[in-house]
DRENPA-341641 format. One line per field, with one value per residue: residue number from 1; x negated, y, z of N, C-alpha, C, O in turn; residue in one letter. Coordinates in Angstrom, 3 decimals. Example, Ala and Ser with C-alpha at 12.3 -4.5 7.8 and 13.67 -1.06 7.14 Angstrom:
resi	1  2
n.xx	-13.190  -12.850
n.yy	-5.690  -2.250
n.zz	7.800  7.080
ca.xx	-12.300  -13.670
ca.yy	-4.500  -1.060
ca.zz	7.800  7.140
c.xx	-13.200  -12.900
c.yy	-3.300  0.030
c.zz	7.800  7.870
o.xx	-14.236  -13.409
o.yy	-3.319  1.138
o.zz	8.465  8.039
resn	A  S
This chain:
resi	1  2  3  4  5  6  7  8  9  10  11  12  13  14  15  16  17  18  19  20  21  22  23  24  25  26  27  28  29  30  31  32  33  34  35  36  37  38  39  40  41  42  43  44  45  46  47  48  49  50  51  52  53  54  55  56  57  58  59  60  61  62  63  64  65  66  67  68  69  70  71  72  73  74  75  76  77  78  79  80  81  82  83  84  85  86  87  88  89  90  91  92  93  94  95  96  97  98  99  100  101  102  103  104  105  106  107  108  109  110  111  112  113  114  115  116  117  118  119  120  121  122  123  124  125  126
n.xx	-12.490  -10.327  -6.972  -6.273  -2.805  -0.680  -2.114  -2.237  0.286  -0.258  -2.754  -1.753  0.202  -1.048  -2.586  -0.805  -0.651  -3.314  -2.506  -0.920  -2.130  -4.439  -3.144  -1.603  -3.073  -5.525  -3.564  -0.554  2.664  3.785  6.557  6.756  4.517  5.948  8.682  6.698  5.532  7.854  8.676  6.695  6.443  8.883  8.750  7.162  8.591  8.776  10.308  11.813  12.595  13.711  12.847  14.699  16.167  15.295  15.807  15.267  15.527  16.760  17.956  19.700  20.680  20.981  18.728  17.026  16.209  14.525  12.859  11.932  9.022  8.729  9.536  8.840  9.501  10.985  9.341  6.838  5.896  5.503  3.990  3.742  1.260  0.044  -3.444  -6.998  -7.425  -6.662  -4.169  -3.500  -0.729  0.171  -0.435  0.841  3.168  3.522  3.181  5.545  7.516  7.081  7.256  10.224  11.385  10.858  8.191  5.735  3.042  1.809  1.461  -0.850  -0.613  -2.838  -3.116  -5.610  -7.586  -9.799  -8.714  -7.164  -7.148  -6.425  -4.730  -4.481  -2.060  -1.286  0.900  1.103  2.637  4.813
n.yy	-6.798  -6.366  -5.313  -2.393  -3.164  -0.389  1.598  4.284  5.557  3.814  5.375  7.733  7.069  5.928  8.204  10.324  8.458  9.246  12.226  11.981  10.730  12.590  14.876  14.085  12.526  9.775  6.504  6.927  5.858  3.132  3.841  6.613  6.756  5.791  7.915  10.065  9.729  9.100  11.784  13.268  11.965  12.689  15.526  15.021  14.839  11.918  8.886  6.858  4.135  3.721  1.472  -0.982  -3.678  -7.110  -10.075  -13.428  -16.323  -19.788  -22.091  -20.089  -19.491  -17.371  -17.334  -15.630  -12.576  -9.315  -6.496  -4.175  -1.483  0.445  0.712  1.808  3.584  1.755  -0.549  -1.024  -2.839  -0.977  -1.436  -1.014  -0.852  -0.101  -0.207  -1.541  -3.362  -5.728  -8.216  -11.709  -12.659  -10.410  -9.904  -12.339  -12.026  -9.739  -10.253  -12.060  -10.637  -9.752  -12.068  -12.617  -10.533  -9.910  -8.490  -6.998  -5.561  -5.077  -2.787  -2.974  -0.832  0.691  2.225  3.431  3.583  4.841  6.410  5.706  2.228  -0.210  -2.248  -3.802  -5.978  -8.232  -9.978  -12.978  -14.569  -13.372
n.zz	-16.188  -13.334  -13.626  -11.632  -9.475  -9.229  -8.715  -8.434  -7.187  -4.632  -3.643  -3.280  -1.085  0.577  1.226  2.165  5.184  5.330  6.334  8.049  10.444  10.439  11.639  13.741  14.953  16.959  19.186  19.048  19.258  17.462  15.944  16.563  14.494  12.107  11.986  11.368  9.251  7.469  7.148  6.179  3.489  2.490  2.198  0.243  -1.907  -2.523  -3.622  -1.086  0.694  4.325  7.269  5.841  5.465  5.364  4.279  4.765  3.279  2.511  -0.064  -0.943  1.218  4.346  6.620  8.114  9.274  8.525  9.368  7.069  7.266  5.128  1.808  -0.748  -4.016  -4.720  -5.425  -3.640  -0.760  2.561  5.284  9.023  11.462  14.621  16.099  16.227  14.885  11.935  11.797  11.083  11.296  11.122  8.238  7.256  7.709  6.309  3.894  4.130  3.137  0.352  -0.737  -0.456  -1.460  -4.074  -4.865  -5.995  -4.853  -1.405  1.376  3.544  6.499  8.850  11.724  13.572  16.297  15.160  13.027  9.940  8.414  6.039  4.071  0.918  -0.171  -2.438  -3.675  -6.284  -6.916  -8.391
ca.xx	-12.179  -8.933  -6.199  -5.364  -1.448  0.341  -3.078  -1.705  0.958  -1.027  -3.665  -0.786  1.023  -2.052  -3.241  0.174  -0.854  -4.345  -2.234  0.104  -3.560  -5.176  -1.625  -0.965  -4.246  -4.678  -3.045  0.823  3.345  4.100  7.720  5.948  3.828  6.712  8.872  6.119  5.368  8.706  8.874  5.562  7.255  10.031  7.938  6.323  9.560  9.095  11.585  11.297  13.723  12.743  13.933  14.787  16.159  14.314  16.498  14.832  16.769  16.606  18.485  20.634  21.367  19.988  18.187  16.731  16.232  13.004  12.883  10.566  8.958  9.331  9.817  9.019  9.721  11.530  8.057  5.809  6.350  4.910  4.197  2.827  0.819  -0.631  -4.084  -7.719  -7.602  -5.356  -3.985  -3.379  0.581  0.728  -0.636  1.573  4.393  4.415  3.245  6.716  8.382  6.780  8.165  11.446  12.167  10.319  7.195  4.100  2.446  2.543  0.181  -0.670  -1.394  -3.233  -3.503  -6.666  -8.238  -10.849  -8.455  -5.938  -7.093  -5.534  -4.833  -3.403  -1.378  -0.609  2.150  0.552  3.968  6.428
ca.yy	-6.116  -6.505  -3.971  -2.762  -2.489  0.815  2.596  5.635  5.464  3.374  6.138  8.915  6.667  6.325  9.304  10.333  7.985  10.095  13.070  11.580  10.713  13.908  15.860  13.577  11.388  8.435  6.032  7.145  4.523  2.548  4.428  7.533  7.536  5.601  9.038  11.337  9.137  9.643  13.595  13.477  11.482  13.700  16.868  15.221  14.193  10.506  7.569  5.523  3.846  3.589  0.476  -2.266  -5.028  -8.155  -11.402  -14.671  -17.667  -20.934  -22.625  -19.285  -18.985  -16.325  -17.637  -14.789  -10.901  -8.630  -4.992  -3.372  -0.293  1.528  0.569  2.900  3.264  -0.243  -1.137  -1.350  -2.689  -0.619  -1.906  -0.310  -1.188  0.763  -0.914  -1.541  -5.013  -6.579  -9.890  -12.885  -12.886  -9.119  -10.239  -13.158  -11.173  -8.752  -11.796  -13.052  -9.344  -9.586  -13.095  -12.296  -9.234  -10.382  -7.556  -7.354  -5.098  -4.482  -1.862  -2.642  0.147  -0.110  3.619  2.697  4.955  6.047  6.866  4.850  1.018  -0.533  -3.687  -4.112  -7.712  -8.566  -11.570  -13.187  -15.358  -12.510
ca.zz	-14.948  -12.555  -13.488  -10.064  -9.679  -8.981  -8.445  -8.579  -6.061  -3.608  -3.312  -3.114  -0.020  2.030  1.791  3.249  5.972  6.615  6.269  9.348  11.118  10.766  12.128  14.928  16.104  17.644  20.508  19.615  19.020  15.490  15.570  15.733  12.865  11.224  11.824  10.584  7.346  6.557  7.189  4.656  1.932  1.931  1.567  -1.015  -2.553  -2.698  -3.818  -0.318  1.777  5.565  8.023  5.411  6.180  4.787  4.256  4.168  2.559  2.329  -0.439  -1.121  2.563  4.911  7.973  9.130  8.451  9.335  9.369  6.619  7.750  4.025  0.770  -1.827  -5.317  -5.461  -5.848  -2.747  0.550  3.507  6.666  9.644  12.508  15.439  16.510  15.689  14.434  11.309  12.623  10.029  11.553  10.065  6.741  6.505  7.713  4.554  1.940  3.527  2.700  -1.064  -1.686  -0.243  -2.274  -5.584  -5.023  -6.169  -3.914  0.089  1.604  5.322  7.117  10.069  12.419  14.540  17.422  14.843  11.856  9.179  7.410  5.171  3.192  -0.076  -0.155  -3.903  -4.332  -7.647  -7.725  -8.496
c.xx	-10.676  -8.157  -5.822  -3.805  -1.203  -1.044  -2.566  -0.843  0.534  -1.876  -2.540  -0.145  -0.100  -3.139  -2.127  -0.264  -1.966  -3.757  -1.497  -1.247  -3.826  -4.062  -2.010  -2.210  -3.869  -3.830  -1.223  1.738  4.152  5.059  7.455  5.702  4.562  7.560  7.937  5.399  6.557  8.777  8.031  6.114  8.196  9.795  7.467  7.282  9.293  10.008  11.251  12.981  13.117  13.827  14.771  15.120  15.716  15.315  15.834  16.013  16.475  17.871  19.962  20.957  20.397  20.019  17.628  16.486  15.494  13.996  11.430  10.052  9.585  9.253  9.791  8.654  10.249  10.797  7.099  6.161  5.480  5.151  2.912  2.674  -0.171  -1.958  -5.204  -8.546  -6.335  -5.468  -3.194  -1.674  1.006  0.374  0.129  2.917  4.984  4.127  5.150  8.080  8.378  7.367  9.943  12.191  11.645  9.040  6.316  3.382  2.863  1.279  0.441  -1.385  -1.506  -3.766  -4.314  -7.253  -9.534  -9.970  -7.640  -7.294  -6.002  -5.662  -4.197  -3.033  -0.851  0.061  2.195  1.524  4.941  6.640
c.yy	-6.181  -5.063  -3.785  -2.162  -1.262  1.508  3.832  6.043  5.369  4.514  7.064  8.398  6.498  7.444  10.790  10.119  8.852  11.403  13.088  11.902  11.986  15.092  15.521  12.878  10.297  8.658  6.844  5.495  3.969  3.460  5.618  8.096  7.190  7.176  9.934  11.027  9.836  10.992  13.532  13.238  12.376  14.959  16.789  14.453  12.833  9.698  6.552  5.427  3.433  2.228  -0.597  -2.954  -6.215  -9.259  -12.803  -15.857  -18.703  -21.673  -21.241  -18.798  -18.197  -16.764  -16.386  -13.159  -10.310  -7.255  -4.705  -2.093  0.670  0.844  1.802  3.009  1.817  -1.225  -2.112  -1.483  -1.744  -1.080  -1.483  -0.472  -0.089  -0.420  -1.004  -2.552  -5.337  -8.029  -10.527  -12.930  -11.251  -9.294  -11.273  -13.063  -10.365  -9.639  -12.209  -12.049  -9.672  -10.727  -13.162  -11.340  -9.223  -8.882  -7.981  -6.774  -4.771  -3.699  -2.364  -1.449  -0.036  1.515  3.009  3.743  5.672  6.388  5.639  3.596  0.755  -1.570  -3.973  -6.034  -7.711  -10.410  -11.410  -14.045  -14.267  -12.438
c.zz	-14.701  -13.052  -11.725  -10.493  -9.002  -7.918  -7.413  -6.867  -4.760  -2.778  -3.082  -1.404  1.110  1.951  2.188  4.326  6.995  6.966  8.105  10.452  11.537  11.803  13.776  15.955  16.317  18.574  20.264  19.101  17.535  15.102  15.371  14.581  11.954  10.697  10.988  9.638  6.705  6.071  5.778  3.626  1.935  1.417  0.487  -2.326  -2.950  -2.484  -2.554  0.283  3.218  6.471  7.286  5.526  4.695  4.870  4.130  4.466  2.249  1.380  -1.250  0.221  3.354  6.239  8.915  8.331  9.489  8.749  8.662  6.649  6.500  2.783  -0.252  -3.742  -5.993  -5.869  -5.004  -1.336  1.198  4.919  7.698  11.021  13.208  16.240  15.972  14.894  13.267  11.855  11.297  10.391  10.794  8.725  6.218  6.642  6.221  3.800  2.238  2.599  1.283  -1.424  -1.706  -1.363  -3.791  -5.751  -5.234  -5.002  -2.871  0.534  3.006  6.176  8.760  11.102  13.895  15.624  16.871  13.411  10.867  8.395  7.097  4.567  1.949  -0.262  -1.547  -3.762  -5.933  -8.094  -8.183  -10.001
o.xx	-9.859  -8.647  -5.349  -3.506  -1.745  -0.960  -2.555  -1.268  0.690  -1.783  -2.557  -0.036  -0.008  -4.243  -2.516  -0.499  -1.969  -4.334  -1.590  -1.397  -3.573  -4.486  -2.467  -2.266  -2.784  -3.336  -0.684  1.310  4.967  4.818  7.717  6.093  4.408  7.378  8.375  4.636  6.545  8.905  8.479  6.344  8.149  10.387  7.242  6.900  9.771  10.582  10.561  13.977  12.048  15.044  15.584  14.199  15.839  15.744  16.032  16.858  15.598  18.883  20.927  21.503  19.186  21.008  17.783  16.592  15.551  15.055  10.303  10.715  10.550  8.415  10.717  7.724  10.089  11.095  6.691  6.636  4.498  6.214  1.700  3.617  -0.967  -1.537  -5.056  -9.698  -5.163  -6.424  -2.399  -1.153  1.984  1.095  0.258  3.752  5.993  4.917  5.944  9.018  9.479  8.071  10.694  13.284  12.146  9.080  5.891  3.102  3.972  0.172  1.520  -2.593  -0.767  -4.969  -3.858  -7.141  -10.197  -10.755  -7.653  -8.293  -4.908  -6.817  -3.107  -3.795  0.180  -0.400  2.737  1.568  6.097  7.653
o.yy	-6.081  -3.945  -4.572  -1.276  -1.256  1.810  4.097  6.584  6.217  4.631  6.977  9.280  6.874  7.501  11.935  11.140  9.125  11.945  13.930  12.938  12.468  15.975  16.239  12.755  9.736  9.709  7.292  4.405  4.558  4.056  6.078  9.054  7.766  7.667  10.502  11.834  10.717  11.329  13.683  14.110  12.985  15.470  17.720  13.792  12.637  9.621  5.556  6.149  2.822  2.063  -1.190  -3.641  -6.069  -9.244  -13.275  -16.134  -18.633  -21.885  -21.600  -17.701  -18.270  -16.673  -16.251  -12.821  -10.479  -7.058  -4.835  -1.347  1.423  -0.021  2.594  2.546  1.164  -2.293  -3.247  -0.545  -1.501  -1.097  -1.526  -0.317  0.622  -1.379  -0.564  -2.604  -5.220  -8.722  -9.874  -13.413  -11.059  -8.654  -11.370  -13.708  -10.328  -9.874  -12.511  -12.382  -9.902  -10.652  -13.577  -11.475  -8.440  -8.277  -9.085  -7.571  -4.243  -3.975  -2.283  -1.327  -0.570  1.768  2.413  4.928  6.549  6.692  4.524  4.099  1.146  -1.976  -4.524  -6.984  -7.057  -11.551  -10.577  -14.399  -14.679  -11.908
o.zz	-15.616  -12.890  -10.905  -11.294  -7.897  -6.728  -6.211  -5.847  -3.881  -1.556  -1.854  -0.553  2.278  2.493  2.419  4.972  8.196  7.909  8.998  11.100  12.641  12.548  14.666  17.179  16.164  18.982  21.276  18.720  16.825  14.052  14.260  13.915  10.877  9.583  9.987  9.107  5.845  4.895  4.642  2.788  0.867  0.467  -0.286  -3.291  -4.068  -1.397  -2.771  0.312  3.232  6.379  7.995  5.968  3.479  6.024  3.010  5.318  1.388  2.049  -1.926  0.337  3.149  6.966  10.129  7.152  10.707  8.152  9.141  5.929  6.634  3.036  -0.422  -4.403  -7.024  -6.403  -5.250  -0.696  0.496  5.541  7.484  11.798  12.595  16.887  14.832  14.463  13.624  12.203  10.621  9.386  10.071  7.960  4.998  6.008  5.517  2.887  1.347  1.874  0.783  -2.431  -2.589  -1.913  -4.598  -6.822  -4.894  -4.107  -2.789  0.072  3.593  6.382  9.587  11.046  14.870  15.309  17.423  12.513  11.387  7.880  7.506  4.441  2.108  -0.435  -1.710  -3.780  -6.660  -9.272  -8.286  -10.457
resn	X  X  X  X  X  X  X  X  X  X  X  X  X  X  X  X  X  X  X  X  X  X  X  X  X  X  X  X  X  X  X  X  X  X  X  X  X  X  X  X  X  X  X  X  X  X  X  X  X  X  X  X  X  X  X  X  X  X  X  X  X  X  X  X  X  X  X  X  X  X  X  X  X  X  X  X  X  X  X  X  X  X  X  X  X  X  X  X  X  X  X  X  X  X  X  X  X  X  X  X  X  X  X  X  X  X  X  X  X  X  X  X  X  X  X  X  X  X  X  X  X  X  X  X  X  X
């Protein structure tokens, strides 16, 4: 059987997420529930950083730079979408977060008009 990585955590950060959900509801806007993730993590004293910036590099050099919604515990990306569909450009968005920053795990969270999905993205090169 698969160890899963950073169990623990994972389940602690989205269920933050339903915590945001259940507060706020659907239909508000990504920045939003970004704001009232953070508020949560802070109540619940968590190691995150919010707004990220992402570097991708080619050769040593930096071509371009994303914005990662949260980062927490130096561990796990978070990235967060408002909508009732994951799209293959948001999943290969955070794979590019996890190879960028040498992570294993990215959680996608997905706040839908019936309640929070989710995706765990593991980068098996890190």
């Amino acid at each position: 059987m698969a160890k899963i990585i950073y169990k623990k955590e994972s389940y602690e950060i989205i269920g933050c997420c339903y915590e945001v959900f259940n507060t706020l509801g659907p239909g508000l806007r990504e920045s939003t529930y970004q704001k009232a993730l953070a508020e949560i993590l802070k109540q619940k004293q968590k190691n995150f950083k919010s707004q990220v910036r992402v570097s991708l590099k080619i050769n040593n050099k930096v071509f371009d730079t994303y914005i990662l919604d949260f980062l927490i515990d130096n561990a796990i990306a978070v990235e967060l979408k408002v909508g009732d569909h994951f799209f293959r450009r948001d999943i290969e968005q955070i794979f590019s977060y996890l190879k960028s920053m040498k992570l294993k795990l990215g959680l996608l969270i997905n706040f839908t008009s019936k309640g929070v999905r989710f995706k765990r993205i593991i980068n098996l090169n890190k």
